[in-house]
PyMOL Python script that loads the backbone (N, CA, C, O; Angstrom):
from pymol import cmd

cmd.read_pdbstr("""\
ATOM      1  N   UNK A   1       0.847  -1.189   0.000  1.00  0.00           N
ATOM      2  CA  UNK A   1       0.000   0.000   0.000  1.00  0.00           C
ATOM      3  C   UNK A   1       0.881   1.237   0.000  1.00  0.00           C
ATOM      4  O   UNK A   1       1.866   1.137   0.732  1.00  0.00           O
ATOM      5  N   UNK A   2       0.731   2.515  -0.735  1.00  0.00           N
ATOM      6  CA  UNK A   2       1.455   3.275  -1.086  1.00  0.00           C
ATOM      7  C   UNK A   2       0.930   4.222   0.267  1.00  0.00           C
ATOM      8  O   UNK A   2      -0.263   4.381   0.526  1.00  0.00           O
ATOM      9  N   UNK A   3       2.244   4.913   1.207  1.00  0.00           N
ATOM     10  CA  UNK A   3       1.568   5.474   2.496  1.00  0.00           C
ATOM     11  C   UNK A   3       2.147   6.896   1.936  1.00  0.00           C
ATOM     12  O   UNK A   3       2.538   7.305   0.842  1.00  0.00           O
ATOM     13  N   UNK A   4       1.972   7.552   3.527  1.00  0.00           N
ATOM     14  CA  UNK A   4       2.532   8.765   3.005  1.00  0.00           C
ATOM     15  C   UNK A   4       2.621   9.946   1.958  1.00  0.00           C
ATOM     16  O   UNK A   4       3.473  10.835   1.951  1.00  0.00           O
ATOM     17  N   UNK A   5       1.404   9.751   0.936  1.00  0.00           N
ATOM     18  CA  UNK A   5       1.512  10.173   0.009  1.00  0.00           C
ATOM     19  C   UNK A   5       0.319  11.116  -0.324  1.00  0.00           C
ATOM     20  O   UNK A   5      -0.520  10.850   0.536  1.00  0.00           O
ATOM     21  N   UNK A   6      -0.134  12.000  -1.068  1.00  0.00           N
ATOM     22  CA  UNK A   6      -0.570  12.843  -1.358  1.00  0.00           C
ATOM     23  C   UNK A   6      -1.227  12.900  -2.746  1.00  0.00           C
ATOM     24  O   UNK A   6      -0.542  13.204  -3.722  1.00  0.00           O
ATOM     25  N   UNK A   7      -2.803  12.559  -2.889  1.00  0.00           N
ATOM     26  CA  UNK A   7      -3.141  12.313  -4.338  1.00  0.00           C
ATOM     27  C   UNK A   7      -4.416  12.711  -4.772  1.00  0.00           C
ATOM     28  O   UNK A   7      -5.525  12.451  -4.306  1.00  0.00           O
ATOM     29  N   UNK A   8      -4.023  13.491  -5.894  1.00  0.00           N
ATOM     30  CA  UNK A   8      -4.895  14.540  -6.449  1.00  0.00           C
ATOM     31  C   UNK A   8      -5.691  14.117  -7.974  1.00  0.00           C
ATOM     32  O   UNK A   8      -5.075  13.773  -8.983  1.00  0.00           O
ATOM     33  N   UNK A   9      -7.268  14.242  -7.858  1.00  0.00           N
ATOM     34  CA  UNK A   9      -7.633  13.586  -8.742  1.00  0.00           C
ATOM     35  C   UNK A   9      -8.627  14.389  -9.290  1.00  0.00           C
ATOM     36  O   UNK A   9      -9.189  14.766  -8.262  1.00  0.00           O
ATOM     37  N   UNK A  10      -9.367  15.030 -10.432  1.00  0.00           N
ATOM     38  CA  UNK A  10     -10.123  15.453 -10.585  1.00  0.00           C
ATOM     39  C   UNK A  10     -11.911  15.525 -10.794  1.00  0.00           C
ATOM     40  O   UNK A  10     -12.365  15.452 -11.936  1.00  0.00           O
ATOM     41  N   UNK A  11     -12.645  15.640  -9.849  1.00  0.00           N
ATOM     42  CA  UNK A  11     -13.951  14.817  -9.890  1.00  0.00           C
ATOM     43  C   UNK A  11     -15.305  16.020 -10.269  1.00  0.00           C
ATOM     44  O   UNK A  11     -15.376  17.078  -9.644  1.00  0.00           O
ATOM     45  N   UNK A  12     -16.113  15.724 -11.154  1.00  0.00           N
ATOM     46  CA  UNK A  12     -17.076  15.996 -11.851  1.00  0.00           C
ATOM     47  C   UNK A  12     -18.371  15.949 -11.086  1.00  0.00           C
ATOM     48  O   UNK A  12     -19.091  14.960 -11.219  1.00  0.00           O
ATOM     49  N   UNK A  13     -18.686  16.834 -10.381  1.00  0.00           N
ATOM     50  CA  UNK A  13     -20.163  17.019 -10.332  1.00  0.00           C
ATOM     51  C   UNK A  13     -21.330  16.967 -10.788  1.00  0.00           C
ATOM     52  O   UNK A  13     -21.506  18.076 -11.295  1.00  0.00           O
ATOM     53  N   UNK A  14     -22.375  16.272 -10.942  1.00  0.00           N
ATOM     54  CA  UNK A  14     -23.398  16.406 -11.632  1.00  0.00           C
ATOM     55  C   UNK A  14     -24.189  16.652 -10.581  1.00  0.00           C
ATOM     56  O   UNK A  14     -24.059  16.127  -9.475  1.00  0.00           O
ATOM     57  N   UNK A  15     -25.359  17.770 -11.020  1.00  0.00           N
ATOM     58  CA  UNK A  15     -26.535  17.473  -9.936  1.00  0.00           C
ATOM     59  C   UNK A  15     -27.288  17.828 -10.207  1.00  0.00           C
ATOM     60  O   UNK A  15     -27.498  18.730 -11.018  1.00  0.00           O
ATOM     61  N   UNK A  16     -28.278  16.929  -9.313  1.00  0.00           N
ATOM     62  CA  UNK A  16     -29.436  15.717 -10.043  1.00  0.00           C
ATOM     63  C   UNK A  16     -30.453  15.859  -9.172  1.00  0.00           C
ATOM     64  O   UNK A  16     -30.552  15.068  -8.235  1.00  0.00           O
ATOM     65  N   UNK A  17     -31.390  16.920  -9.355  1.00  0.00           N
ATOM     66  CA  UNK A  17     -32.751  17.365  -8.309  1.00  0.00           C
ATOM     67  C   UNK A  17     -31.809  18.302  -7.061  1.00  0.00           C
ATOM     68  O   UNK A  17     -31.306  19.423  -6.997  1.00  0.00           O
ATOM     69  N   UNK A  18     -31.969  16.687  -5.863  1.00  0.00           N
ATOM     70  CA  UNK A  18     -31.383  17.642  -4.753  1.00  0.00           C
ATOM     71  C   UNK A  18     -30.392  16.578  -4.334  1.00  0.00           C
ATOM     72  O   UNK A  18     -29.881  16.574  -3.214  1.00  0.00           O
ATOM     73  N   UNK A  19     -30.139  15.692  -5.250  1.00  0.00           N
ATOM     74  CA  UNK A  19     -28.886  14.912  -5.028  1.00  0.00           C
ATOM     75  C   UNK A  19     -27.273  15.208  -5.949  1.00  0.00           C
ATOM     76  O   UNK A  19     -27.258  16.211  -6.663  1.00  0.00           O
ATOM     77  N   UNK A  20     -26.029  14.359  -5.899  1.00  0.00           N
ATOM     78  CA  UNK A  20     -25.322  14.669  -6.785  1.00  0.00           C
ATOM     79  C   UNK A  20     -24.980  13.470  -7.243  1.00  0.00           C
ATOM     80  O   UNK A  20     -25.273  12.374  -6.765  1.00  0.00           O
ATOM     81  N   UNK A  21     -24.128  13.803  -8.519  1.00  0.00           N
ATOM     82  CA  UNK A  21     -23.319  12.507  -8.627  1.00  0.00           C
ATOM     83  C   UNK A  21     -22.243  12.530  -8.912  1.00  0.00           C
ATOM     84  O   UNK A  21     -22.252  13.110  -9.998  1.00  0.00           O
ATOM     85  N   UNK A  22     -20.763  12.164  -8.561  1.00  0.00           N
ATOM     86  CA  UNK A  22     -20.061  11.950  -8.813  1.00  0.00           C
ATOM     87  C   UNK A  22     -19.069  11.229  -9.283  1.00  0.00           C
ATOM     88  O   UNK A  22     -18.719  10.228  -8.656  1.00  0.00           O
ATOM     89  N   UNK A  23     -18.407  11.610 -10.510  1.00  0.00           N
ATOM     90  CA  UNK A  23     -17.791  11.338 -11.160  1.00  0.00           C
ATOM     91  C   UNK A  23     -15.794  11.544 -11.320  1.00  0.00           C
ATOM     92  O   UNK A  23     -15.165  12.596 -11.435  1.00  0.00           O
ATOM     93  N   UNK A  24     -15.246  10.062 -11.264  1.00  0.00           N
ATOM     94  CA  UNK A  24     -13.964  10.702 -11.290  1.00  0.00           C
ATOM     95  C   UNK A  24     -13.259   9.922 -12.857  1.00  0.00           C
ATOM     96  O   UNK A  24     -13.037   8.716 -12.966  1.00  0.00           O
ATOM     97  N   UNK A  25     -12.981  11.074 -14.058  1.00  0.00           N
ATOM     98  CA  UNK A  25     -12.829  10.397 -15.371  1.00  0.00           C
ATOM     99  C   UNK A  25     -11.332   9.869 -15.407  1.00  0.00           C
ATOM    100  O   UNK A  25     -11.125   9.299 -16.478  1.00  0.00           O
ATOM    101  N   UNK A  26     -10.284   9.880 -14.617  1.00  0.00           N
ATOM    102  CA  UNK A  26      -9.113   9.388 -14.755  1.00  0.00           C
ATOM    103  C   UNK A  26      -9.820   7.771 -14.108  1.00  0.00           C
ATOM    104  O   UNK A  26     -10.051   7.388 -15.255  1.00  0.00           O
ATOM    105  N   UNK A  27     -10.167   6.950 -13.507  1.00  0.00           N
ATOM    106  CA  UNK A  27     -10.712   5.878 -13.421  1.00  0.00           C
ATOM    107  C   UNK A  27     -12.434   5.038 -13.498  1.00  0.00           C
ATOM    108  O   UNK A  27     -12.852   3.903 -13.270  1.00  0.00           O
ATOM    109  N   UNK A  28     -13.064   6.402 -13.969  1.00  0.00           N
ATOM    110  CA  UNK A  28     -13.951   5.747 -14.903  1.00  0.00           C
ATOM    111  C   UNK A  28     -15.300   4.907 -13.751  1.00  0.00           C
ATOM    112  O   UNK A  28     -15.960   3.876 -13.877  1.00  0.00           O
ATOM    113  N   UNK A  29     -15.222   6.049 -12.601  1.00  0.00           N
ATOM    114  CA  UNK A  29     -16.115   5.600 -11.448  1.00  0.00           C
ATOM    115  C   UNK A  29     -16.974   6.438 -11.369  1.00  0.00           C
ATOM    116  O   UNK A  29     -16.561   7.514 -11.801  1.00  0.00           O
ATOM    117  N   UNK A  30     -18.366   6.484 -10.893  1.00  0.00           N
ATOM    118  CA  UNK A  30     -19.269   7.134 -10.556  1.00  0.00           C
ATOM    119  C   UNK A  30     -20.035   6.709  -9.497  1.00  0.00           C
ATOM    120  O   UNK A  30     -20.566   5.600  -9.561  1.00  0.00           O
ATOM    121  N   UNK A  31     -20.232   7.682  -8.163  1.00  0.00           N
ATOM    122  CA  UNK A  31     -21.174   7.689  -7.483  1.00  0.00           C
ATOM    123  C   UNK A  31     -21.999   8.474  -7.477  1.00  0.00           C
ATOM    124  O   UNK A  31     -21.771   9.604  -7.910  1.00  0.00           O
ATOM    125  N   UNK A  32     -23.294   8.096  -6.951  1.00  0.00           N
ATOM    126  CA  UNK A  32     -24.179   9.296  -6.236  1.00  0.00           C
ATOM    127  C   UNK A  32     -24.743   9.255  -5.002  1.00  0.00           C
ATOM    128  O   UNK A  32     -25.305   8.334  -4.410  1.00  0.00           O
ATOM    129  N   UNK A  33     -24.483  10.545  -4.651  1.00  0.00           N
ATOM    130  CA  UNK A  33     -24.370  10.928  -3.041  1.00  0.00           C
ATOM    131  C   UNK A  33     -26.358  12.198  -2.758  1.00  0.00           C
ATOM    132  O   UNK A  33     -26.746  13.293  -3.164  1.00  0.00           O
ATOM    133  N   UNK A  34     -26.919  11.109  -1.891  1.00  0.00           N
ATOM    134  CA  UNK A  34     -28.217  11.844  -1.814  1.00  0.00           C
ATOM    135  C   UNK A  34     -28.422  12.688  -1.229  1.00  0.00           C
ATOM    136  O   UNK A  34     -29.626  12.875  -1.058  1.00  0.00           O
ATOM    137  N   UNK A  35     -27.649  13.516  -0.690  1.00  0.00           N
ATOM    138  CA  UNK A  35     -27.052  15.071  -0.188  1.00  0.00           C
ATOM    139  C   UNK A  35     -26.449  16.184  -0.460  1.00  0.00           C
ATOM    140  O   UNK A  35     -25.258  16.235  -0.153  1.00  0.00           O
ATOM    141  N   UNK A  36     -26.817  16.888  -0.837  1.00  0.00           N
ATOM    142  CA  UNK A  36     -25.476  17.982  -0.971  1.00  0.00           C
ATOM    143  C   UNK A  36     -24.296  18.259   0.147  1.00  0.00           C
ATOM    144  O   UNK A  36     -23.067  18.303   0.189  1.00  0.00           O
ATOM    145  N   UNK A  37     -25.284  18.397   0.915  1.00  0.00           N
ATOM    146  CA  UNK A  37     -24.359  18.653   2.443  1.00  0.00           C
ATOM    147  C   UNK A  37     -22.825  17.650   2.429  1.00  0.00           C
ATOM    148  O   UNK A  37     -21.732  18.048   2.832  1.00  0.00           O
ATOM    149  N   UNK A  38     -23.085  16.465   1.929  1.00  0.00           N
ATOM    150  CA  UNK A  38     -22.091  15.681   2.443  1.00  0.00           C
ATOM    151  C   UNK A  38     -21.558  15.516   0.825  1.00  0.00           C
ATOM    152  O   UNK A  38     -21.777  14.363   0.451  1.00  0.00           O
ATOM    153  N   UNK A  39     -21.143  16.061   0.134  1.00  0.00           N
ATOM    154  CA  UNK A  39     -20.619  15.359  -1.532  1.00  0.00           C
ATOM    155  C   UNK A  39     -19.129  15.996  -1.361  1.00  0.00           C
ATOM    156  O   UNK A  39     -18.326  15.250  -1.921  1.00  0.00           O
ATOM    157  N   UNK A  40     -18.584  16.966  -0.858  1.00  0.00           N
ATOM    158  CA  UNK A  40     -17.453  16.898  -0.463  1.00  0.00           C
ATOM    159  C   UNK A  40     -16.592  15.805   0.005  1.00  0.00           C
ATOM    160  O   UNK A  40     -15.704  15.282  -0.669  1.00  0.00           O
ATOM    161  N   UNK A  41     -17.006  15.414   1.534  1.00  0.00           N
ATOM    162  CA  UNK A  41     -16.476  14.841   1.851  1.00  0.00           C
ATOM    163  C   UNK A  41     -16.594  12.783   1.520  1.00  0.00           C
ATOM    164  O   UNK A  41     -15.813  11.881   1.825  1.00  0.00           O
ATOM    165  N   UNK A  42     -18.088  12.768   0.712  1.00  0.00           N
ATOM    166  CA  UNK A  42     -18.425  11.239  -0.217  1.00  0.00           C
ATOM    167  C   UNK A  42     -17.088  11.720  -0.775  1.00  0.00           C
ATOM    168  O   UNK A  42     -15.973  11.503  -0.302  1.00  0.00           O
ATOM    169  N   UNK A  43     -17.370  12.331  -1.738  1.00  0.00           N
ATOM    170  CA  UNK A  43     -15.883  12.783  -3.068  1.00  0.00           C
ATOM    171  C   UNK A  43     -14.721  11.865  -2.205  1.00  0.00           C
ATOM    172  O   UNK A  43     -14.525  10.723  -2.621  1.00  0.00           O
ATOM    173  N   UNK A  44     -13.889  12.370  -0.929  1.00  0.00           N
ATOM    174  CA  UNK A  44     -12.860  11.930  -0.951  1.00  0.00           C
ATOM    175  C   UNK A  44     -12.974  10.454  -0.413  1.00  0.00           C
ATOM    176  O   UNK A  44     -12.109   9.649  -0.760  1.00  0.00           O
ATOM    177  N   UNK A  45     -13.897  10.098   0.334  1.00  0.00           N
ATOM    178  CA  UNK A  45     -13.573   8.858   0.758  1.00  0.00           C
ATOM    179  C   UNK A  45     -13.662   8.014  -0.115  1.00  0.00           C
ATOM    180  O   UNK A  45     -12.831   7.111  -0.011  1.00  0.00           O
ATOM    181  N   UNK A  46     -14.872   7.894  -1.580  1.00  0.00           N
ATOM    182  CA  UNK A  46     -14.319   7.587  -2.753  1.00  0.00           C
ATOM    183  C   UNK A  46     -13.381   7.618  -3.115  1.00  0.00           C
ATOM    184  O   UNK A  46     -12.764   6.553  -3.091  1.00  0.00           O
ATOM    185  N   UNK A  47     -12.720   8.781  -3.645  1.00  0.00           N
ATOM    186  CA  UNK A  47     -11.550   8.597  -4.110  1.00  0.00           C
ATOM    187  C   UNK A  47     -10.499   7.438  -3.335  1.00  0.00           C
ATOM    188  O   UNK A  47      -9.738   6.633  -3.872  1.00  0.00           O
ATOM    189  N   UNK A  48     -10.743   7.660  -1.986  1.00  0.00           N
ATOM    190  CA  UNK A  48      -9.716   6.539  -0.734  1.00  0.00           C
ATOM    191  C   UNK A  48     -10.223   4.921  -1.379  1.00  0.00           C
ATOM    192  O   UNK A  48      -9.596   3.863  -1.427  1.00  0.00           O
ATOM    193  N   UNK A  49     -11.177   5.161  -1.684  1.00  0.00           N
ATOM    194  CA  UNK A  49     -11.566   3.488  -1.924  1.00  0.00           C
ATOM    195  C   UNK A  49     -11.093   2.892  -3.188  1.00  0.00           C
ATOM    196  O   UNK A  49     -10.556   1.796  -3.351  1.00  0.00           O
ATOM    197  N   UNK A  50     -11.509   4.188  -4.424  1.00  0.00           N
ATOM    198  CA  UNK A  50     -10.801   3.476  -6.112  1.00  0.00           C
ATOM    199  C   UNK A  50      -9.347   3.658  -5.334  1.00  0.00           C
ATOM    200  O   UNK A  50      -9.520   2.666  -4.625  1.00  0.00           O
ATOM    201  N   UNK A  51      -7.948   4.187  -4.877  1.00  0.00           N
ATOM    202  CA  UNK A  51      -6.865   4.289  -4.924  1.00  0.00           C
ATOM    203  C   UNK A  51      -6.283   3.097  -4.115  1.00  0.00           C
ATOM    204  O   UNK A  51      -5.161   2.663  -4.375  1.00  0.00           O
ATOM    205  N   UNK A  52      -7.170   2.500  -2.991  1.00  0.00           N
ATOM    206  CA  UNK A  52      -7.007   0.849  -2.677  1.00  0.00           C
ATOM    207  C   UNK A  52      -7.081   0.285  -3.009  1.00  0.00           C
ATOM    208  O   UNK A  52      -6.630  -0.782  -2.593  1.00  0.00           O
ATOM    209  N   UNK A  53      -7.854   0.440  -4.318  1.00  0.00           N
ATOM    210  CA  UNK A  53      -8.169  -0.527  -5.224  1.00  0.00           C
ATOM    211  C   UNK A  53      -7.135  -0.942  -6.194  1.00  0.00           C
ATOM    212  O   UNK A  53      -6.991  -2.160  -6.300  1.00  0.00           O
ATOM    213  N   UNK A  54      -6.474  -0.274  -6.837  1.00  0.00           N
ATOM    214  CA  UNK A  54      -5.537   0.215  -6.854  1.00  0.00           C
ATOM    215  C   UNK A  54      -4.417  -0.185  -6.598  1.00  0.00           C
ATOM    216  O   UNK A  54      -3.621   0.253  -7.429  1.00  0.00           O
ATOM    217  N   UNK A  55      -3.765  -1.061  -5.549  1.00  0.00           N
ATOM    218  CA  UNK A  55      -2.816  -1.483  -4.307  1.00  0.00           C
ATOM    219  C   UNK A  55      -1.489  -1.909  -5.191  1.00  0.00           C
ATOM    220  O   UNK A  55      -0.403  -1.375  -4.964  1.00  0.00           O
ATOM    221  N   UNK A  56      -1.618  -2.673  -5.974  1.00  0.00           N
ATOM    222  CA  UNK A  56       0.143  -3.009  -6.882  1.00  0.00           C
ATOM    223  C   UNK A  56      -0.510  -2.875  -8.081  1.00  0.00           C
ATOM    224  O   UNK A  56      -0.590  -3.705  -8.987  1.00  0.00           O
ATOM    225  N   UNK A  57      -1.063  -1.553  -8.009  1.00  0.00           N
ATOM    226  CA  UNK A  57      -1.023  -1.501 -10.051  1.00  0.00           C
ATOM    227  C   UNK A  57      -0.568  -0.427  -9.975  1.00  0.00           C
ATOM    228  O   UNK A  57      -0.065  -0.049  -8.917  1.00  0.00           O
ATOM    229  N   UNK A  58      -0.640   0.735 -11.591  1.00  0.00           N
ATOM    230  CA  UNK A  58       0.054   1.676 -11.518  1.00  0.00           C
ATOM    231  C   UNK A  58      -1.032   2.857 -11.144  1.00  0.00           C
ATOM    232  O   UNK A  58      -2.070   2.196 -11.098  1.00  0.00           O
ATOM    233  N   UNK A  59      -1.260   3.693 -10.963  1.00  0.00           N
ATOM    234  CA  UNK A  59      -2.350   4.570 -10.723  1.00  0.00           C
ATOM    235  C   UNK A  59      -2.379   5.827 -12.205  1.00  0.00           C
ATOM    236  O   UNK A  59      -1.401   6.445 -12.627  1.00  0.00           O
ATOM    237  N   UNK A  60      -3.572   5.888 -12.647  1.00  0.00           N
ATOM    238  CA  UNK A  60      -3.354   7.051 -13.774  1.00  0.00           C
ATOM    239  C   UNK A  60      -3.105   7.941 -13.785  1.00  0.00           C
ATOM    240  O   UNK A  60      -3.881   8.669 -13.166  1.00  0.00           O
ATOM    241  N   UNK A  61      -1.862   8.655 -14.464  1.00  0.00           N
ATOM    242  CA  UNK A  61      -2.045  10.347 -14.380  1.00  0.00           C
ATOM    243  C   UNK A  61      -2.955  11.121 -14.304  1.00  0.00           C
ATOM    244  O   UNK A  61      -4.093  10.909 -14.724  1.00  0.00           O
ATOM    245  N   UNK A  62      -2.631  11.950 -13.847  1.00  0.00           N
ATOM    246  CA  UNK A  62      -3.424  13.072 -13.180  1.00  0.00           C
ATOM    247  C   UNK A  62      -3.838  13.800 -14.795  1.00  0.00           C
ATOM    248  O   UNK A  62      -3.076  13.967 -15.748  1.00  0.00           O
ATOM    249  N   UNK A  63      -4.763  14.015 -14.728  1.00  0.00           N
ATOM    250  CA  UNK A  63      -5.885  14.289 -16.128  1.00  0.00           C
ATOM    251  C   UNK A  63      -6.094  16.326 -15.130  1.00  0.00           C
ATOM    252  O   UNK A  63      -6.582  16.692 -14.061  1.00  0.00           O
ATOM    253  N   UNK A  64      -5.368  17.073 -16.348  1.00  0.00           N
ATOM    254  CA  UNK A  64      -5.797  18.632 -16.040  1.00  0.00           C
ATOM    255  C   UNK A  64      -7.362  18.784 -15.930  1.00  0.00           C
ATOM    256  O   UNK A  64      -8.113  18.456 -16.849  1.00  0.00           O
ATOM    257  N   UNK A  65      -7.738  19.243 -14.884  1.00  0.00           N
ATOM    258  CA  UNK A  65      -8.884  19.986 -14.791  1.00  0.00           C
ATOM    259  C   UNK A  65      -9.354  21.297 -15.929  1.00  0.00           C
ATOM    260  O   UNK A  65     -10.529  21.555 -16.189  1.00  0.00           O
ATOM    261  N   UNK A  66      -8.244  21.979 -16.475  1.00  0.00           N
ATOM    262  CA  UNK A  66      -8.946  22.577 -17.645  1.00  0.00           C
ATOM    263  C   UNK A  66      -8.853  21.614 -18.750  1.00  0.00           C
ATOM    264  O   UNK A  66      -8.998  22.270 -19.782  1.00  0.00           O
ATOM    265  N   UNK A  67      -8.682  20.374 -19.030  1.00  0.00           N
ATOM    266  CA  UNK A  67      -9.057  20.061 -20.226  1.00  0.00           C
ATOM    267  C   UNK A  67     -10.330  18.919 -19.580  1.00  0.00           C
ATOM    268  O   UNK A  67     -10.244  17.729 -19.883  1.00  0.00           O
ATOM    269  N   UNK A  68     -11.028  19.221 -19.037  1.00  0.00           N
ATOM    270  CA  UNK A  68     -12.283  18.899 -18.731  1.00  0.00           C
ATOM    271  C   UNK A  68     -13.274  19.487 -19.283  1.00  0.00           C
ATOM    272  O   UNK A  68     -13.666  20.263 -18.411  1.00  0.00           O
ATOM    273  N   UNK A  69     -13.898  19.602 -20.142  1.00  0.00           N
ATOM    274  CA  UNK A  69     -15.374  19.878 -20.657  1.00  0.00           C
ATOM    275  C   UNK A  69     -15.965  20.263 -19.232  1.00  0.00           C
ATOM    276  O   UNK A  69     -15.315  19.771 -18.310  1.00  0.00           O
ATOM    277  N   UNK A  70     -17.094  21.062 -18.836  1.00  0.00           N
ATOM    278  CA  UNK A  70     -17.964  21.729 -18.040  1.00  0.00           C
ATOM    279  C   UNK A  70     -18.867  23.046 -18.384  1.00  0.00           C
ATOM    280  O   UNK A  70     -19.006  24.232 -18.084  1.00  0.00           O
ATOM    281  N   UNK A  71     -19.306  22.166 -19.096  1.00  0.00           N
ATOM    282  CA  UNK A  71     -20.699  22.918 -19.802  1.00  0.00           C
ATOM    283  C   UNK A  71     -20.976  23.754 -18.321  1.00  0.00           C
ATOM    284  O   UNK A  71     -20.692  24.858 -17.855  1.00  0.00           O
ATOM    285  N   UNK A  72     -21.712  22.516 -17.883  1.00  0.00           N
ATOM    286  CA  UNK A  72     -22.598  22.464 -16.640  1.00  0.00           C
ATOM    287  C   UNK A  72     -22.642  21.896 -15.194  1.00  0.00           C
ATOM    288  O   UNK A  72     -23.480  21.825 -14.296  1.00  0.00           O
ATOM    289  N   UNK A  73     -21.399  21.540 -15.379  1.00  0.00           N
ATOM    290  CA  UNK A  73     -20.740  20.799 -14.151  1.00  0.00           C
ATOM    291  C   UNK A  73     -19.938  21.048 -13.815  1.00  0.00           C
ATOM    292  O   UNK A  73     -19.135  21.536 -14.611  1.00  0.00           O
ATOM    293  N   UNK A  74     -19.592  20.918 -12.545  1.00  0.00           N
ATOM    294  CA  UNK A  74     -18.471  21.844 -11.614  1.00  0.00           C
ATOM    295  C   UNK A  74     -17.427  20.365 -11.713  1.00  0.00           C
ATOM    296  O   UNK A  74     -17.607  19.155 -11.570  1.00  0.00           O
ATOM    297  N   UNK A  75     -16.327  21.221 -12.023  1.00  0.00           N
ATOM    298  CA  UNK A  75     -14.838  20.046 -11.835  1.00  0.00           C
ATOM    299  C   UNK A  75     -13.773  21.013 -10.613  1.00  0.00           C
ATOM    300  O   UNK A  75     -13.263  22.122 -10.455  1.00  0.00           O
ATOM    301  N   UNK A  76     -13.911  19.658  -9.960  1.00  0.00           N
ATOM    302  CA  UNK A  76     -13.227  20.261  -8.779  1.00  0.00           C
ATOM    303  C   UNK A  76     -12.022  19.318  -8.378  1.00  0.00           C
ATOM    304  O   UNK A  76     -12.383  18.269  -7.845  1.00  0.00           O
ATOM    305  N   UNK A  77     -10.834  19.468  -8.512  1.00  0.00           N
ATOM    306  CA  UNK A  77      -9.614  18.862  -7.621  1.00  0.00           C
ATOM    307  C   UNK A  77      -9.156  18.261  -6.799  1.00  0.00           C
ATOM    308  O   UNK A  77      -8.222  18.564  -6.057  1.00  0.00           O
ATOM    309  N   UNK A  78      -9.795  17.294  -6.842  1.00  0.00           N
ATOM    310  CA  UNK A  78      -9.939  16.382  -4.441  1.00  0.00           C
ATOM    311  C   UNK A  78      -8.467  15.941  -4.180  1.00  0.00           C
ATOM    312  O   UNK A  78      -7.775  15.130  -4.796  1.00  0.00           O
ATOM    313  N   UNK A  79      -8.254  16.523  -3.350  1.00  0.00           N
ATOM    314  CA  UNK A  79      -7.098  16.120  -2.465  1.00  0.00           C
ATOM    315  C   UNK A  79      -7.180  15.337  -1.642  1.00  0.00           C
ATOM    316  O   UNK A  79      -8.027  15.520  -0.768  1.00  0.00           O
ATOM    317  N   UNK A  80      -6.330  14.155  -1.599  1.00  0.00           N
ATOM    318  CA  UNK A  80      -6.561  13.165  -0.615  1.00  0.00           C
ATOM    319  C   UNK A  80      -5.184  12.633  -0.042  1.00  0.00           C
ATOM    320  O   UNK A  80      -4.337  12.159  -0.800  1.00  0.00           O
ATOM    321  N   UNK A  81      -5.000  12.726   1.275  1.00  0.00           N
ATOM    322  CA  UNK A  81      -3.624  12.116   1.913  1.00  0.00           C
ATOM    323  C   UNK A  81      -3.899  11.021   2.656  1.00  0.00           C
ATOM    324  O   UNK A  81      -4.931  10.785   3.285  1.00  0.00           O
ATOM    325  N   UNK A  82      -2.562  10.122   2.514  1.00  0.00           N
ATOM    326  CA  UNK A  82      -2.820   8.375   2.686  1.00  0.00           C
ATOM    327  C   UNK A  82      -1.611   8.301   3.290  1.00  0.00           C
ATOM    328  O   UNK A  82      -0.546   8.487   2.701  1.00  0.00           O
ATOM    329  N   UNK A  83      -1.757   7.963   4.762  1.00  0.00           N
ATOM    330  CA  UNK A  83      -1.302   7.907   6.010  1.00  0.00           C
ATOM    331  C   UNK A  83      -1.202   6.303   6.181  1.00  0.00           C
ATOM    332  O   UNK A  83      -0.806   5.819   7.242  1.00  0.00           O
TER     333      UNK A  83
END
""", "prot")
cmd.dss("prot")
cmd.show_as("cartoon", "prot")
cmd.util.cbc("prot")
cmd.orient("prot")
């Protein structure tokens, strides 16, 4: 398991009535989170779960947030540190 480390991924908002969904396109996952209140912090613990997943493979580059399309959806940067 890779510790110590610091990993930044870019995740796609959609939202959907009064829920969201999230999306992260460097691994091709989507959840949806039936809150707003809490899609921040869904966002990262997702992200904690695809990057375990993860464990002896290689992990994908980091995909720029401006070459993200966002018509209408917020792309936002999640930072996640792995202790």
């Amino acid at each position: 398991m890779r510790r110590d480390m610091l990993y930044e991924y870019p995740a796609i908002f959609h939202t959907i009535e009064e829920a969201c969904r999230i999306s992260f396109p460097n691994f091709g996952r989507i959840i949806q989170v039936a809150s707003l209140f809490n899609v921040m912090t869904k966002s990262s613990v997702f992200l904690a779960y695809i990057i375990y997943y993860y464990v002896d493979q290689v992990l994908p580059n980091l995909t720029a947030v401006s070459s993200i399309p966002n018509e209408k959806e917020l792309v936002v940067l999640i930072q996640l540190e792995l202790d």
